[in-house]
C-alpha positions as CSV (number, residue, x, y, z in Angstrom):
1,X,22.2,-7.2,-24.7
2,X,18.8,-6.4,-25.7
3,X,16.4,-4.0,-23.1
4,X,13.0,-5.7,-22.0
5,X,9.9,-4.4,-22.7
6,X,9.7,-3.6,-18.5
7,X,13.4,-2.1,-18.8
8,X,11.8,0.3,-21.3
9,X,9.1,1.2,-19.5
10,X,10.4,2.1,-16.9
11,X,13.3,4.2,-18.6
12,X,10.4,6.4,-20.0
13,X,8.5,6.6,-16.6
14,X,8.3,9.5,-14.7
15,X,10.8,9.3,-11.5
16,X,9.0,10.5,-8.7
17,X,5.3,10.1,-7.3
18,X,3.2,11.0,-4.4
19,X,1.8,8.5,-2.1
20,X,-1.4,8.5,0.1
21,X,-0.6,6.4,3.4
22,X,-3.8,4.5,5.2
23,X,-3.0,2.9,8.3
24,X,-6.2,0.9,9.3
25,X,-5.8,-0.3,13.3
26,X,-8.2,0.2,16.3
27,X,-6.1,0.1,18.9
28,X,-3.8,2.7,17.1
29,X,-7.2,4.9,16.2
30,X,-8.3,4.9,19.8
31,X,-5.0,6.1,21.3
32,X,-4.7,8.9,19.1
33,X,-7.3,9.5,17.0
34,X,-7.6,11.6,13.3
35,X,-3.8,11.7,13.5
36,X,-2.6,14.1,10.9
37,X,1.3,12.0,10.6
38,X,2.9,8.5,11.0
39,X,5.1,10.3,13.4
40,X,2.0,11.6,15.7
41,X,0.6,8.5,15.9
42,X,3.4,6.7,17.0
43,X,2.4,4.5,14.0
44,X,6.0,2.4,13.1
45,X,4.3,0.9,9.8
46,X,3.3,4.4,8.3
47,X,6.4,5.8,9.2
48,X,8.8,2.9,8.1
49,X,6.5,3.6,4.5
50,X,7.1,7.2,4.4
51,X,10.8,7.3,5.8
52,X,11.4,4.6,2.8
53,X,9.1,6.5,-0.1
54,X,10.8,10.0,0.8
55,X,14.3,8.6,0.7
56,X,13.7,7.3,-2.8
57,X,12.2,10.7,-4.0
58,X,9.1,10.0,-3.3
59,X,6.3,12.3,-1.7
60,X,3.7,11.5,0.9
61,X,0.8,13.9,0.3
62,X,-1.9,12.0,2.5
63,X,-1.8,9.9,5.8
64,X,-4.9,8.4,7.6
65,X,-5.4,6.4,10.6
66,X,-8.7,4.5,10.7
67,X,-10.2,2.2,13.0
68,X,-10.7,-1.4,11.5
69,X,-14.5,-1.1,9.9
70,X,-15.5,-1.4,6.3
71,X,-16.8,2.3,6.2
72,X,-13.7,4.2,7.4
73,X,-11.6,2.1,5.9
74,X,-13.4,2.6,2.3
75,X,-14.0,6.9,3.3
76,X,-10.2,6.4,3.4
77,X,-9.5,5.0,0.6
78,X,-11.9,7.1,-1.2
79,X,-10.8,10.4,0.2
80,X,-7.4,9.5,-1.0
81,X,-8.4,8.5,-4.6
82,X,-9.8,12.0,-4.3
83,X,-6.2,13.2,-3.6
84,X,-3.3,14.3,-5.3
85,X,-1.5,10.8,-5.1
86,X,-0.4,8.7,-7.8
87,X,-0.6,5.3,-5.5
88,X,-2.6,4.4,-2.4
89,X,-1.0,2.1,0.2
90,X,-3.0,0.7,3.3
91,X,-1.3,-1.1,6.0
92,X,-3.3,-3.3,8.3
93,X,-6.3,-5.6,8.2
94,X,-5.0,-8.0,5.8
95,X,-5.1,-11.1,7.8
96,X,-7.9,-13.4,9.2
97,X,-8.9,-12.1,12.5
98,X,-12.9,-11.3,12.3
99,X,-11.9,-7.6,12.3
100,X,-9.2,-7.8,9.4
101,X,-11.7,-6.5,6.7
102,X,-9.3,-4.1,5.0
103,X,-9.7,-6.5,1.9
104,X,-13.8,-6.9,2.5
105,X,-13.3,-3.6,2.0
106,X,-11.2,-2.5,-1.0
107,X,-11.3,-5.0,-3.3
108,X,-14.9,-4.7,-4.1
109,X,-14.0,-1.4,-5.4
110,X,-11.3,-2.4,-8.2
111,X,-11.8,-2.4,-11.3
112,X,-8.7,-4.1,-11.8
113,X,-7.0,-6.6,-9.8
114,X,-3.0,-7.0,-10.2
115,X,-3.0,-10.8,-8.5
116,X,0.9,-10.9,-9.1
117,X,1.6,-8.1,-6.6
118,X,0.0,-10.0,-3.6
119,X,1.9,-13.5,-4.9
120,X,5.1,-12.0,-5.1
121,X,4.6,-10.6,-1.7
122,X,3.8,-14.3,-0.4
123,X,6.7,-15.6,-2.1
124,X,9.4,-12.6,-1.0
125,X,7.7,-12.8,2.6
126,X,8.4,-16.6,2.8
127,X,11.7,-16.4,3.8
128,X,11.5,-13.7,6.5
129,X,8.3,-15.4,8.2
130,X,8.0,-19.0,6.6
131,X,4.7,-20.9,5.9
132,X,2.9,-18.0,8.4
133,X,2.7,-16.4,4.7
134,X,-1.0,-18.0,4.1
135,X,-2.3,-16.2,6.8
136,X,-1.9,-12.5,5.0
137,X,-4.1,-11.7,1.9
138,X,-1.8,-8.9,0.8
139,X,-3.8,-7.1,-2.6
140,X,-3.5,-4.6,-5.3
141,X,-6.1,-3.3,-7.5
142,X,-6.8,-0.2,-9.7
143,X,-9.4,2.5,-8.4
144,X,-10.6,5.3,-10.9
145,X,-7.5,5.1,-12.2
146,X,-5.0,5.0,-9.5
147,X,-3.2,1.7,-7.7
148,X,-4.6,0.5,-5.0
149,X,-1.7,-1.9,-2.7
150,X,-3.3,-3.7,0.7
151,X,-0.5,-4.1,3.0
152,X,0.0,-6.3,6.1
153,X,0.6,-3.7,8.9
154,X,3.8,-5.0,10.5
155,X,7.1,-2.8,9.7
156,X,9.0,-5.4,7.9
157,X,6.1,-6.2,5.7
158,X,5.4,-2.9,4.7
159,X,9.6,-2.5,4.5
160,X,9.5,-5.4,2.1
161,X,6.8,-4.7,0.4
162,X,8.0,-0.9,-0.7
163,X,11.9,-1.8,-0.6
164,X,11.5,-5.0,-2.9
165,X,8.3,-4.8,-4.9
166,X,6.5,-0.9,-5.0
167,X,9.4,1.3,-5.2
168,X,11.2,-0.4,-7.7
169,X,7.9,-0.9,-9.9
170,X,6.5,2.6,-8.9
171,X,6.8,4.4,-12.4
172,X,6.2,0.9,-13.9
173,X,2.8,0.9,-12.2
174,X,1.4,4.2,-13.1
175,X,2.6,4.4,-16.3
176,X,0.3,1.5,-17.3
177,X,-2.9,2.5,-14.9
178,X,-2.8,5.9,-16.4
179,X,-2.8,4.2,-20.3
């Protein structure tokens, strides 16, 4: 049987990345502040992401928690498009509430959106949490050359998104954003 182009791809891609983790959540932010890991924060989301990432061979190289507000969460992301990471992940602020402005945020930055990242999402999260799935605007981009992925910030979300969609497609991804 014949590869795929993907299958090809991804035989050629480099194996292992490093990852910058933004967790974007007041309540979290306010409790414990400029956090310097998941684990110190007591933030289950960041850690589920970097427990996940390191176990596939994976680095983390950056973690942030910010307060929901479109200029830390954009110094965020921007400070970690200035890092050594291959891939930015936020978690958090994707949903309607008035203070969900994660993707007010970030997507005006890309300069490239990747639509089918946040439809698969939907579609692999509509099992686990039924129709609720309209209420998240999970999102991808590219920033100065790096991928961008914004990330509902409950565990199994970010558990699905990495286990399912980003860690499988990692090398996939930045193989084609660094073309």
């Amino acid at each position: 049987m014949k590869e795929s182009t993907p299958e090809i791809h991804k035989k050629k891609a480099k194996k292992s990345f490093s990852f910058a983790l933004i967790t974007i959540s007041t309540s979290r932010y306010e409790k414990y502040g400029n956090s310097a890991s998941p684990e110190e924060a007591e933030d289950l989301s960041g850690k589920a992401m970097k427990e996940l990432l390191e176990a596939a061979n994976h680095e983390v190289t950056f973690y942030r928690l910010v307060p929901d507000g479109k200029i830390q969460v954009i110094e965020a992301v921007l400070s970690a498009l200035e890092s050594s990471a291959d891939i930015v992940i936020t978690s958090g602020g994707t949903g309607l509430a008035p203070k969900d402005l994660t993707i007010e945020s970030i997507t005006p930055l890309f300069e490239k959106e990747i639509p089918g990242f946040g439809e698969l999402f939907r579609y692999k999260s509509l099992e686990d949490i039924g129709t609720s799935v309209i209420l998240t605007r999970a999102s991808a981009g590219v920033i100065t050359g790096k991928a961008v992925f914004c990330l509902p910030g409950s565990p199994n979300a970010v558990r699905l998104a990495l286990s399912e969609i980003l860690i499988p497609e990692a090398g996939h991804i930045v193989r084609h954003v660094r073309e």
